[in-house]
C-alpha angles and dihedrals in degrees: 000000000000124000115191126225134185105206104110102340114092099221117207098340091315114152113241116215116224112244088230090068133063113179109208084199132035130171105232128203104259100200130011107275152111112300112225118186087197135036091238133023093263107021119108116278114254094234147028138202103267094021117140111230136184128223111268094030112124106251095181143329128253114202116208118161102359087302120118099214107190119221128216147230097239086195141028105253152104126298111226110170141013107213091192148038139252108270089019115132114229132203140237101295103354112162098246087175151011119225135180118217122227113239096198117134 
């Protein structure tokens, strides 16, 4: 019997998250699909590690049946790290991003 665990093995392309770093905020895959950083293979990524985003703004596109669903920044904030690659597939609520909010008033 195998029993799976997450703490420090990375499991069928699965990110694993340093212990060092606890995000408060990720941007998780909201459906199964391919995960695309741009919206075509050479075009400029929609987002970068420290870039300031608002919420709304496109931050990639999953791909899931032939449809390019785009997701979406849920808070204005800033993005710090990107947990997977461009053409990975990504599962039900994998976190694709972290992000940190911004608290200003």
């Amino acid at each position: 019997i195998v029993i799976p665990t997450h703490i420090g093995n990375a499991h069928h392309g699965e990110p694993v998250l340093s212990k060092e770093k606890a995000y408060e905020l990720t941007i998780n895959a909201p459906l199964v699909g391919t995960f695309y950083r741009a919206s075509t293979p050479d075009g400029k990524p929609f987002v970068a590690i420290g870039q300031r985003v608002k919420k709304g703004d496109v931050v990639c596109i999953i791909e899931a049946m032939k449809i390019m669903n785009e997701i979406t920044a849920q808070v204005d904030g800033k993005i710090e790290e990107i947990f997977v690659q461009n053409k990975d597939v990504v599962s039900f609520d994998q976190p694709l991003m972290a992000i940190a909010q911004n608290h200003e008033a």
